[in-house]
C-alpha positions in Angstrom: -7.5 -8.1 -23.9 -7.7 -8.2 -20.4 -9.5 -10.5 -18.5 -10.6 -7.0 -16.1 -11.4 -3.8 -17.1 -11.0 -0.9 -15.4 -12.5 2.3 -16.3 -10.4 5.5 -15.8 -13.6 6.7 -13.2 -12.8 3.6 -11.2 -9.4 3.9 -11.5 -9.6 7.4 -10.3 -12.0 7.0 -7.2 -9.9 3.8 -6.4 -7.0 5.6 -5.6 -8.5 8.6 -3.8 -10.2 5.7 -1.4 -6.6 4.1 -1.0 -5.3 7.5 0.2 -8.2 8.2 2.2 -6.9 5.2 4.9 -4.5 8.4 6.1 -7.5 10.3 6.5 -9.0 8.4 8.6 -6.8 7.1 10.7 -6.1 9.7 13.0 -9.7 9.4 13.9 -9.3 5.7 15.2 -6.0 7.0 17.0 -8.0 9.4 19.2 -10.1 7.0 20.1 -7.9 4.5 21.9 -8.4 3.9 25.1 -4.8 4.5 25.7 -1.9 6.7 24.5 -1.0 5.7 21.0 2.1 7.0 19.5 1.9 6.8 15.8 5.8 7.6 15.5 6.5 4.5 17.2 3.6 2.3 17.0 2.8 0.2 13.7 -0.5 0.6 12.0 -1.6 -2.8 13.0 -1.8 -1.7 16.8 -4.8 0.0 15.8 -6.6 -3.0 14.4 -5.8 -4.8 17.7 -8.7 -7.3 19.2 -6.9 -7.3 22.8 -6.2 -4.4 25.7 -3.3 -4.8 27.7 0.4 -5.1 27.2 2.2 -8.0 24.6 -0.6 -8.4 23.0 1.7 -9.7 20.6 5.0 -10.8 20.8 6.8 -7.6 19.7 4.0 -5.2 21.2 5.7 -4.5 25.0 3.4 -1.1 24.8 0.1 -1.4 26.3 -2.5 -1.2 23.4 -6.5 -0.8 23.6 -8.5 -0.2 20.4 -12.2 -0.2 21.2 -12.9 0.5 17.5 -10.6 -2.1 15.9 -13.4 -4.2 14.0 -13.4 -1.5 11.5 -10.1 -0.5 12.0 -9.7 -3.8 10.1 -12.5 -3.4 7.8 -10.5 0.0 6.9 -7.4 -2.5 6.1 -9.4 -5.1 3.9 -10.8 -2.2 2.1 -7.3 0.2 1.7 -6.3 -3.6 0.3 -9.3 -4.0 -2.1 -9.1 -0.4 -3.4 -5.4 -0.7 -4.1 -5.6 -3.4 -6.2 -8.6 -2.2 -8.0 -6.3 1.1 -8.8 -3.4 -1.6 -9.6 -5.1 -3.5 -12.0 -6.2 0.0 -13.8 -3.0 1.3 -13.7 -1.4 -2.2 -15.4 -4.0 -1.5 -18.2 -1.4 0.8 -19.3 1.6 -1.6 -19.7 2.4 -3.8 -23.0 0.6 -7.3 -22.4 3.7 -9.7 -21.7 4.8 -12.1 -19.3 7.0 -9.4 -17.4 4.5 -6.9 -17.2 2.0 -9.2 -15.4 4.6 -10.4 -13.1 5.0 -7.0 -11.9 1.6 -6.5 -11.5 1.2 -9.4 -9.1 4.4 -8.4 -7.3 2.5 -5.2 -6.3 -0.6 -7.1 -6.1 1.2 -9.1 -3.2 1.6 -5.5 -1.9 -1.9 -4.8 -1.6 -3.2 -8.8 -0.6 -1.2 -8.1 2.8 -2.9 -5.1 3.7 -6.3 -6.6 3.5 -4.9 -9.9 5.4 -4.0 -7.7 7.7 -7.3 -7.1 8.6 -8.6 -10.5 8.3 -6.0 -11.9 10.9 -5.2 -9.4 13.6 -1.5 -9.4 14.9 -2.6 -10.6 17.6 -5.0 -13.3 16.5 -2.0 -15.1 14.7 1.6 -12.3 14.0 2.7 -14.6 11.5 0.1 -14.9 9.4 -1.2 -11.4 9.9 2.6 -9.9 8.7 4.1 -12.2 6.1 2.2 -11.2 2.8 3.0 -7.4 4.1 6.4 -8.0 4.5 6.6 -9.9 1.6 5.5 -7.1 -0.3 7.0 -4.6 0.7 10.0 -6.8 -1.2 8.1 -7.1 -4.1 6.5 -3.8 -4.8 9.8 -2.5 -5.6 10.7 -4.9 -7.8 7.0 -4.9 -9.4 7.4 -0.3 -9.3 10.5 -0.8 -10.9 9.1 -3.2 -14.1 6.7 -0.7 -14.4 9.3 2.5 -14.6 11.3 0.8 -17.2 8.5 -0.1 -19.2 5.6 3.3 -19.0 6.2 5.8 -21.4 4.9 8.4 -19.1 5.5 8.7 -15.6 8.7 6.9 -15.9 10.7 9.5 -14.0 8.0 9.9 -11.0 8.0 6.4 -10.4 11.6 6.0 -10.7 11.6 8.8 -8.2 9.3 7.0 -5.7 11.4 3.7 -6.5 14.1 5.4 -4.6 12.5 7.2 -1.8 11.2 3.8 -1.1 14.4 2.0 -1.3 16.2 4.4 1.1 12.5 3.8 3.6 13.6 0.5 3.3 16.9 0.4 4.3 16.4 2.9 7.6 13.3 -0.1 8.2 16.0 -2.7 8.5 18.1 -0.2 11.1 15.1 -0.2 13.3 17.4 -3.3 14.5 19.9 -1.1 15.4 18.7 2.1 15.6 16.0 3.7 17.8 14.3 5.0 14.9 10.4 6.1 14.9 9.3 2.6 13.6 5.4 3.8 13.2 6.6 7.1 11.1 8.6 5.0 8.7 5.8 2.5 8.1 3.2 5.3 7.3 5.8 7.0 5.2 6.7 3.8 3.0 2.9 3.4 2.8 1.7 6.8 1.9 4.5 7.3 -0.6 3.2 4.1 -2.8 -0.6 5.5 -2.6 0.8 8.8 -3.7 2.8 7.0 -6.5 -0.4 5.5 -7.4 -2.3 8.4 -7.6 0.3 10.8 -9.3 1.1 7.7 -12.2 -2.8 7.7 -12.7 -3.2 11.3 -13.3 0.1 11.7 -15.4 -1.6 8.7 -17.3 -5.0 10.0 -17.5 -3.9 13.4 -18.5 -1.6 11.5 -21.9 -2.4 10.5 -24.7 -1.1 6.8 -24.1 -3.8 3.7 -24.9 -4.2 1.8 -21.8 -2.1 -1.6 -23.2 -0.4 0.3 -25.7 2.9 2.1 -25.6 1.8 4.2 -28.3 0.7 7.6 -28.4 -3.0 7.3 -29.3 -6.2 8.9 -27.9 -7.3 8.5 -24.4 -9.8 6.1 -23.4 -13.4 7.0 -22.7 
């Protein structure tokens, strides 16, 4: 039994709010002060305390987010609602010791967006990036427990698995390459919500028991 239950409405509406941080984003983009560039520039620039130029170490750009209190709120909650939709979504998986690792891999996932908010980058970089980084790491590892184990939707996340892998690896050229850092970020982010969301409707739409790998009628 598990020690949190999620109902498929909260599952549902969890999700849709975790997809709804590229919704309104843009919004907080026209509103700085100064050029943003969301090809180039990472998310975090918009959550910013700070105007001016190295705001943090690795920010040479000149930043200025009037708005970026709730910029961060918007991170602590795109954090909150992904682990809500998380935690339904592992519901679905045999209770065992390697399932619930997995869970917390991608948990990890979703802790570092909402630190993110908590700790601006440049309040402290450090602390304000490693639990992202992190799990950006581990939310593979935790996507691809889940593909081997679901019954359904094994074949869309394996899909996303791999999309995200190849994200990963142009991420680690930015070293070498001029690629458009801020695009790749958004696009490894916005491909896990969408996971999220697809592997919730394929799942809501089965006939699979959350905690089951049976095929049994759908949960109320």
């Amino acid at each position: 039994m598990n020690v949190i239950y999620v109902s498929k409405k909260i599952g549902i509406v969890s999700w849709i709010v975790t997809i709804l941080y590229f919704v309104i984003e843009p919004i907080f983009i026209m509103t700085s002060l100064v050029p943003y560039n969301m090809m180039q520039q990472a998310m975090s620039d918009l959550g910013v305390t700070t105007c001016g130029r190295y705001t943090y170490a690795i920010a040479p750009h000149e930043i200025c987010s009037p708005y970026h209190f709730w910029m961060n709120v918007l991170f602590i909650i795109n954090g909150l609602s992904f682990s809500v939709g998380i935690l339904y979504l592992s519901q679905y998986l045999e209770k065992n010791l390697i399932n619930k690792l997995a869970t917390v891999c991608i948990l990890i996932f979703a802790l570092g967006n909402s630190v993110s908010g908590v700790i601006p980058a440049d309040v402290h970089l450090f602390g304000h990036s490693i639990l992202a980084q992190i799990g950006m790491i581990t939310v593979l590892i935790g996507m691809g427990i889940y593909a081997k184990t679901l019954v359904k939707g094994k074949h869309w996340t394996y899909s996303n698995l791999m999309v995200l892998i190849a994200l990963l690896i142009l991420i680690g050229l930015l070293f070498f390459l001029p690629l458009p850092a801020g695009l790749l970020q958004r696009l490894y982010y916005g491909v896990i919500f969408v996971w999220g969301m697809g592997l919730t409707i394929l799942l809501r739409t089965s006939e699979i028991k959350p905690g089951t790998q049976c095929e049994l009628h759908p949960v109320k």
